[in-house]
C-alpha positions as CSV (number, residue, x, y, z in Angstrom):
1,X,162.4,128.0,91.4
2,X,160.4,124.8,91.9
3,X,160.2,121.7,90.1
4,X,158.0,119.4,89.8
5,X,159.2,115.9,90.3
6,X,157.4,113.2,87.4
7,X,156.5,109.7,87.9
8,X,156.7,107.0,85.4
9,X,153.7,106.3,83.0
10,X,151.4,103.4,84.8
11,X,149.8,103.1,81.4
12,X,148.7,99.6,80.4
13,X,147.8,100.1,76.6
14,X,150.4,98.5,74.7
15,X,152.5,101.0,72.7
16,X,153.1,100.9,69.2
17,X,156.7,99.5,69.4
18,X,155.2,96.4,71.7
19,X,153.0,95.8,69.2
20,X,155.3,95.6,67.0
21,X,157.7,93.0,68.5
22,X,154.5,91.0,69.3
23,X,153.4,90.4,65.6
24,X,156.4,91.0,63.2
25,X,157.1,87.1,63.6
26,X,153.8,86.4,62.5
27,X,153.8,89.6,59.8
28,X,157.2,88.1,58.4
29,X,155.7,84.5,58.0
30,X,152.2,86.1,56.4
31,X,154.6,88.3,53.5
32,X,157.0,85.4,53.3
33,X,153.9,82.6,52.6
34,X,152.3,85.4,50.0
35,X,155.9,85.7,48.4
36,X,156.3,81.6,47.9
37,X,152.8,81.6,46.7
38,X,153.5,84.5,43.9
39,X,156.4,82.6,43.1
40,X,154.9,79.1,42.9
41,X,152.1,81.0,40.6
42,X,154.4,82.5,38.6
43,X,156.7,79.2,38.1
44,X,153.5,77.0,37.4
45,X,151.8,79.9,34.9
46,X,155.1,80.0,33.0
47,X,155.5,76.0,32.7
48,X,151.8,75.7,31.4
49,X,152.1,78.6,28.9
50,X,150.8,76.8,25.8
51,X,150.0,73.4,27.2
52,X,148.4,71.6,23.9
53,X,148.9,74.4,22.0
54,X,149.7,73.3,18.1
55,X,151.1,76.9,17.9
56,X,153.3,76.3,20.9
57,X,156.9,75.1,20.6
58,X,157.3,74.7,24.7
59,X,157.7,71.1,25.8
60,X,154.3,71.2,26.8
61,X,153.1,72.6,23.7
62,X,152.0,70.2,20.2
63,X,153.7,72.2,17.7
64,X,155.2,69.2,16.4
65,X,152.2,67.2,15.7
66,X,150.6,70.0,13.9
67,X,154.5,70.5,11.6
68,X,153.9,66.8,10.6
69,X,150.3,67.1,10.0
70,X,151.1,69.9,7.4
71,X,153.5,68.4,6.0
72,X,150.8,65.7,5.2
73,X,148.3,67.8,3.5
74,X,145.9,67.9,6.7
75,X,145.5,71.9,7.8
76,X,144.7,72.3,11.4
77,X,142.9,75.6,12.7
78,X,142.4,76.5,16.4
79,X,139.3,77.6,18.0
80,X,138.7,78.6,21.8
81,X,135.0,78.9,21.5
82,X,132.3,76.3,21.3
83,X,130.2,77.9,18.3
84,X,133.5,77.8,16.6
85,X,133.8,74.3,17.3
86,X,130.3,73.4,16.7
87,X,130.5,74.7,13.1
88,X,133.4,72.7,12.2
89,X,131.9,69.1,12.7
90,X,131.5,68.1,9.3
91,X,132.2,64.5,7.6
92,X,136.1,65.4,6.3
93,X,136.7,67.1,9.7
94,X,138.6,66.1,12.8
95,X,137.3,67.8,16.0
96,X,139.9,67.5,18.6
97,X,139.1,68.7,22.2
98,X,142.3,69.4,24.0
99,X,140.1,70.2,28.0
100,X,137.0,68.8,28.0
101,X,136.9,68.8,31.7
102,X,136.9,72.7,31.4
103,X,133.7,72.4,29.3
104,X,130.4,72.9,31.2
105,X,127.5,70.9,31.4
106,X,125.6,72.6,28.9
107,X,128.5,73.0,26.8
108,X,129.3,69.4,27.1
109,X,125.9,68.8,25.9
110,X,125.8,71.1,22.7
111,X,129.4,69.1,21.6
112,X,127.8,66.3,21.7
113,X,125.2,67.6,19.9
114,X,126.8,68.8,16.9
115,X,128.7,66.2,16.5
116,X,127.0,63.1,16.6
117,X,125.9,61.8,13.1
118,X,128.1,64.8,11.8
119,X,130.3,62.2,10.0
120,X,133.7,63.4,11.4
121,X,135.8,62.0,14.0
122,X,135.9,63.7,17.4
123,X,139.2,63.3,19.6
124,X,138.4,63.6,23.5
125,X,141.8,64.2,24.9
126,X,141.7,62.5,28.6
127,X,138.3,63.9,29.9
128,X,137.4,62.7,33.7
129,X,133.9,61.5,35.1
130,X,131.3,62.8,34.1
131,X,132.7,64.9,31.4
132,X,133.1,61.4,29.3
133,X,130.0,60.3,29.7
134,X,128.5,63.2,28.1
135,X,130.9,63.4,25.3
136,X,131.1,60.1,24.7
137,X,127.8,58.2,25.9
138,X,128.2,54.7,27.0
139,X,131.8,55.6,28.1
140,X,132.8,55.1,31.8
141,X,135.9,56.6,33.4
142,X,137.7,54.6,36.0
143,X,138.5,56.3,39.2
144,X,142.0,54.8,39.5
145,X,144.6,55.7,36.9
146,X,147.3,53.6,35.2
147,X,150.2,53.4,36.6
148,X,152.2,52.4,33.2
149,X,153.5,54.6,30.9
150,X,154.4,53.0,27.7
151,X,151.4,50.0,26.7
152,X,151.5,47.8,23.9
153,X,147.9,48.0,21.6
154,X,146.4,44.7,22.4
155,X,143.5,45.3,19.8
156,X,142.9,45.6,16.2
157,X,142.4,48.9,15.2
158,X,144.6,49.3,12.4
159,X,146.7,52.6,13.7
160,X,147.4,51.5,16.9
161,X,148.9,47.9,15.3
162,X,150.8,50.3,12.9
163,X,152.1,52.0,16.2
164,X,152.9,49.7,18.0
165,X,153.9,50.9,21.7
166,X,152.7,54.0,23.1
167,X,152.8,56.4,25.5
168,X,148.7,55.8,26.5
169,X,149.0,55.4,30.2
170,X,146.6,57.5,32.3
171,X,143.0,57.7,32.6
172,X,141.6,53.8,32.1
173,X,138.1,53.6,30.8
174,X,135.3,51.3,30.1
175,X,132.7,51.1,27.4
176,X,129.0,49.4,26.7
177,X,130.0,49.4,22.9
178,X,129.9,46.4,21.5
179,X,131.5,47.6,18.0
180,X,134.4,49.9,20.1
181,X,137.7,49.6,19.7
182,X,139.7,49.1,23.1
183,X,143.4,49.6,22.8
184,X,146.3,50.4,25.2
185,X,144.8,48.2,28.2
186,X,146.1,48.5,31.9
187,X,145.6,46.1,34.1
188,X,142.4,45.1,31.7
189,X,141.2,48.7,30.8
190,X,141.4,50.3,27.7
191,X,143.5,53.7,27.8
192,X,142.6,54.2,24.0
193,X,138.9,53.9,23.0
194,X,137.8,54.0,19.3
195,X,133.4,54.4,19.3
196,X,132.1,54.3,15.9
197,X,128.6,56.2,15.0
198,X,125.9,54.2,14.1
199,X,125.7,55.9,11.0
200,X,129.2,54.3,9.9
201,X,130.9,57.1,8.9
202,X,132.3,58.6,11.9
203,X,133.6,58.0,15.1
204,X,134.9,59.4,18.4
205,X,138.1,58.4,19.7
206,X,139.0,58.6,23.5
207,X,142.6,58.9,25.1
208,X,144.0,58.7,28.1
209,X,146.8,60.8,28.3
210,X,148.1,63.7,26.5
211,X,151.6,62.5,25.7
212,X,151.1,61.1,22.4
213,X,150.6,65.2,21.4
214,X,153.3,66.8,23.3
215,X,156.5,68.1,21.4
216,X,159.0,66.6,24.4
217,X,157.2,63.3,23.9
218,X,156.4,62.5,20.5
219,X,159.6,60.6,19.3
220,X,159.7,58.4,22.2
221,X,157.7,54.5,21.3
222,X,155.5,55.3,18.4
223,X,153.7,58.3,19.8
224,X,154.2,59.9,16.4
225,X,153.0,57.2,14.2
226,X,149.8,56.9,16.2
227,X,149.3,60.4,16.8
228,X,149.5,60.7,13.0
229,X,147.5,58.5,12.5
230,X,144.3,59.3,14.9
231,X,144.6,62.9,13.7
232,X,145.5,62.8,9.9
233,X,142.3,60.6,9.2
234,X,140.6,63.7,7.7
235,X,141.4,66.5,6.1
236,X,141.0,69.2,8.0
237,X,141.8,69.0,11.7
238,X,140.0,71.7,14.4
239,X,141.8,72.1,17.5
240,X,139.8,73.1,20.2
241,X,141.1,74.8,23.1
242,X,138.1,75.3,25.4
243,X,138.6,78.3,27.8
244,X,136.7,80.0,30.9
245,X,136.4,83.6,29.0
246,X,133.9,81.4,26.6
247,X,130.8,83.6,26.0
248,X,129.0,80.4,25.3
249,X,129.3,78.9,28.9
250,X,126.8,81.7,30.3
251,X,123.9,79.7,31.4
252,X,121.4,79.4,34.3
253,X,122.2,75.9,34.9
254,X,125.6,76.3,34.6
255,X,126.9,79.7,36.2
256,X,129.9,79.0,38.8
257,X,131.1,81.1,41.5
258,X,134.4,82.7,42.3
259,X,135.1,80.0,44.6
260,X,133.9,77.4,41.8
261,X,136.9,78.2,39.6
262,X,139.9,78.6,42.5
263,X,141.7,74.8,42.9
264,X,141.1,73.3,45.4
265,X,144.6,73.0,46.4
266,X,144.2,77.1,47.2
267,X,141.2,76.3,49.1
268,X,142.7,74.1,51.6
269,X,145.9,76.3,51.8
270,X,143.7,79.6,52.5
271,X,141.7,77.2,55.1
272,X,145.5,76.1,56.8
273,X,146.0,79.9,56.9
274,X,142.8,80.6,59.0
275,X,143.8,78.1,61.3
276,X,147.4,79.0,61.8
277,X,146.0,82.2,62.8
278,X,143.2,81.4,64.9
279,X,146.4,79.7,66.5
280,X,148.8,82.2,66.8
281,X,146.3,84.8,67.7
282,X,145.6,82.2,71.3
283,X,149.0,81.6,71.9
284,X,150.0,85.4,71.7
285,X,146.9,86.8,72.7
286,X,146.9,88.4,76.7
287,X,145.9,86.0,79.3
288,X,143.7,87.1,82.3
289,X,144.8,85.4,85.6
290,X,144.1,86.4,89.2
291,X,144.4,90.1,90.0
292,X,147.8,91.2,91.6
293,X,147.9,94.0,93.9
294,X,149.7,96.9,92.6
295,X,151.4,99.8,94.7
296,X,150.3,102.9,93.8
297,X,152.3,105.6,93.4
298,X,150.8,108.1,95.5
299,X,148.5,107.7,98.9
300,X,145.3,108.5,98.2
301,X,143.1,109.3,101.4
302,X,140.0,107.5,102.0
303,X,137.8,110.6,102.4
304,X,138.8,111.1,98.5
305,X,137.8,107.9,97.9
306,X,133.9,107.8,99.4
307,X,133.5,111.2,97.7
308,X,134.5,110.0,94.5
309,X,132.3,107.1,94.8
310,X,129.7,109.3,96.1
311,X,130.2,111.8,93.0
312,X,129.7,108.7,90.5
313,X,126.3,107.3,92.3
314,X,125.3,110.8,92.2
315,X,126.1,111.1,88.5
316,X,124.3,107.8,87.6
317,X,121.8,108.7,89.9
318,X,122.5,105.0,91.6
319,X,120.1,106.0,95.0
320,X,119.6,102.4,95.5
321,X,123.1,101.5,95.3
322,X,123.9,103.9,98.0
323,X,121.2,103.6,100.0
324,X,122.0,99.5,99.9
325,X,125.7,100.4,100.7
326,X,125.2,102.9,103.7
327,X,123.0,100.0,105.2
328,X,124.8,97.0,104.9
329,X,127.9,98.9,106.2
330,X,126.2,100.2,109.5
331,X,124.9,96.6,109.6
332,X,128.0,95.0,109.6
333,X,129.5,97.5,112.3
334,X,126.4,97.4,114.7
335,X,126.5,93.4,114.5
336,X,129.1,92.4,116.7
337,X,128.2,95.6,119.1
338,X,125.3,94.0,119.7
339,X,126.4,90.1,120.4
340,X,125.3,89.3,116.5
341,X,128.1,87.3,114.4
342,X,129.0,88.4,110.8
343,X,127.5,86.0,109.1
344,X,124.0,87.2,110.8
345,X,124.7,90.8,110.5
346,X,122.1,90.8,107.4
347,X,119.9,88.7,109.0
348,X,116.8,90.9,110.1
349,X,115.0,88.1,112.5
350,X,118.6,87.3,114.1
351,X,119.9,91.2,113.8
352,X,116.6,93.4,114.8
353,X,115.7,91.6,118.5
354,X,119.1,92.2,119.2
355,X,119.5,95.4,118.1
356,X,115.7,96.6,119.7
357,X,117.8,95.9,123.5
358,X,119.8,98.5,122.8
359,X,118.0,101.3,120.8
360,X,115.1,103.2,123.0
361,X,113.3,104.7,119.9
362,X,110.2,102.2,120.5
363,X,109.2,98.3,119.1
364,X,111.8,97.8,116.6
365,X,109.4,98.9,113.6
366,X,111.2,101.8,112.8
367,X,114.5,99.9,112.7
368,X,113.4,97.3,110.0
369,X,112.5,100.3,107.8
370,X,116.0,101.7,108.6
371,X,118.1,99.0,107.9
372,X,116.4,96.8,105.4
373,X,114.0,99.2,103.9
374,X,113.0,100.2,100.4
375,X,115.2,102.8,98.3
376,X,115.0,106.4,98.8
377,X,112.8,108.3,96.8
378,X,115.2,111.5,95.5
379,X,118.3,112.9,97.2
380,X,117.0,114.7,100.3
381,X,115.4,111.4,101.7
382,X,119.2,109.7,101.2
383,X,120.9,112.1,103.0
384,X,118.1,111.9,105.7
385,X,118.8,108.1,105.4
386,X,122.6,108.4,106.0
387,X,122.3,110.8,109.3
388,X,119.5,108.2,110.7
389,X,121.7,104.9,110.1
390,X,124.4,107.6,111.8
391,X,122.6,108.4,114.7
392,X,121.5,104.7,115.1
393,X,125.4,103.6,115.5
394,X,125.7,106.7,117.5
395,X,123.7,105.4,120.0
396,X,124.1,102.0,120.0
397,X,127.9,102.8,121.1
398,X,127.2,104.7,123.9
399,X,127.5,103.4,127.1
């Protein structure tokens, strides 16, 4: 009985268990950064469920307001689209727009539309540049935001002197209104504008902040007394919620991309993880040094290796290779039998005079076409090449 003795695998492909210990470090940080981001989502999702909302009794939410509106007589009604909202400007109607940011150009611009010289009042709650300007022309937004929370009126529109203090800080703006109202200043700018219509009868009012609305904030200074006031003016109050679902934003001026509605803050943090890869993927990836010798673990005789390397020319049908090897190996061994250094052994004028000294087959002619000629043409003239070159070293080594 015989057995066959087995050698260790020389295999350099990484097995699946290496590959494994390579990345699980970064494949633990990947699902432990998706898991914080779910959960971050989640938290942030939950604490703005109902932000603004008069139907909401969160902390975030203007339940309140809307209680003490009732209570009042005034009736408020919540729309989420702009046709909705558009239809309600009228002269005993208050038109409150909880996001105008979230409102698109166009939309912006059919607001306005409907209603200016509509009679009503129209209550912009803290829109940014440009969305202000469209809203409310003439109006500038400040880039820099107030850093006070609680202002004093410093005007003399009659609700905010009935207010007194209030929570106003945030977004400071200017006006070209001559006839405006500017309450609530920081550090000179007004965080409460009132902009009357030219018609008289109705205005638009612009605030700064949200607080005045919120149900955690409205008992604190006199929040309530001038959110009361601002919003109890008519009637009937419209609360619009603007949303992205809107059928109403579609519009070839105004479509926006996938990428258009992420935050930005997402952007960045998808952009940090491109690079944190990029990075990890260099500092794990295989680097390629100098080749190290490696004992194999078998002898392999040389005879096995020419006729391999014969049996691959052959197969790629390399003639020129092999013809170009066969030469510039006789040419190196004939060089130094001759008196010719290395470094000249390729060298026809320093190798052929040499070489014609001790070859008798005539004027040196033949032995340029020998040793530096062209290619063979198909198999039989290579072989007729080798046992030439051969017979050449043959003779030059005899005596």
């Amino acid at each position: 009985m015989t057995t066959e003795a087995t050698h260790p695998s020389t295999s350099a492909s990484p097995t699946a268990r290496h590959v494994w210990t390579r990345t699980r470090g970064i494949a633990l940080a990947v699902v432990l950064l998706l898991a914080a981001a779910v959960a971050i989502a989640t938290i942030r999702s939950d604490a703005r469920h109902g932000t603004l909302d008069p139907r909401s009794a969160d902390r975030q939410g203007s339940r309140a307001v809307a209680e003490l509106l009732a209570a009042r007589g005034v009736d408020t009604t919540v729309v989420t689209t702009l046709d909705a909202a558009r239809a309600a400007a009228d002269t005993d109607t208050t038109l409150l727009v909880a996001a105008p940011d979230l409102l698109t150009h166009r939309q912006q611009r059919a607001l306005r539309t409907a209603t200016a010289g509509a009679g009503g009042r129209t209550i912009l709650v803290a829109p940014g540049s440009p969305s202000v300007e469209r809203l409310a022309p003439g109006v500038t937004a400040d880039p820099a935001n107030s850093l006070d929370s609680a202002l004093s009126p410093d005007c003399a529109l009659p609700a905010a002197r009935r207010a007194g203090t209030a929570e106003l800080g945030g977004i400071r703006y200017t006006t070209t209104h001559l006839a405006a109202d500017e309450c609530y200043p920081s550090n000179r700018l007004a965080t409460l504008l009132r902009i009357p219509e030219s018609d008289g009868t109705g205005d638009t009012v612009v605030i700064g902040a949200p607080d005045i609305l919120l149900n955690d904030r409205l008992d604190e200074q006199g929040n309530a007394s001038l959110a009361l006031q601002l919003l109890g003016s008519r009637p009937h109050l419209v609360w619009y919620l603007p949303t992205l679902s809107d059928a109403s934003a579609a519009g070839t001026d105004d479509r926006r991309s996938f990428f258009d509605l992420l935050p930005s803050g997402w952007l960045w943090g998808t952009l940090q993880l491109f690079i944190a890869a990029a990075v990890a993927a260099l500092w794990r990836a295989r680097r390629l040094g100098p080749l190290v010798p490696e004992k194999l673990p078998v002898a392999i005789r040389a005879s096995e290796t020419v006729e391999g390397r014969a049996r691959l020319y052959r197969k790629a049908n390399a003639r020129d290779r092999a013809a170009t090897a066969l030469r510039s190996t006789t040419r190196i061994r004939l060089a130094p039998l001759v008196g010719v250094p290395l470094t000249q052994a390729h060298a026809p004028e320093a190798l052929l005079p040499a070489l014609s000294a001790h070859h008798h087959g005539g004027d040196g002619q033949p032995l340029h076409a020998l040793l530096f000629g062209p290619p063979p043409g198909d198999d039989a003239a290579l072989v007729s090449l080798a046992d030439q070159l051969d017979a050449l070293e043959r003779e030059v080594r005899r005596p």
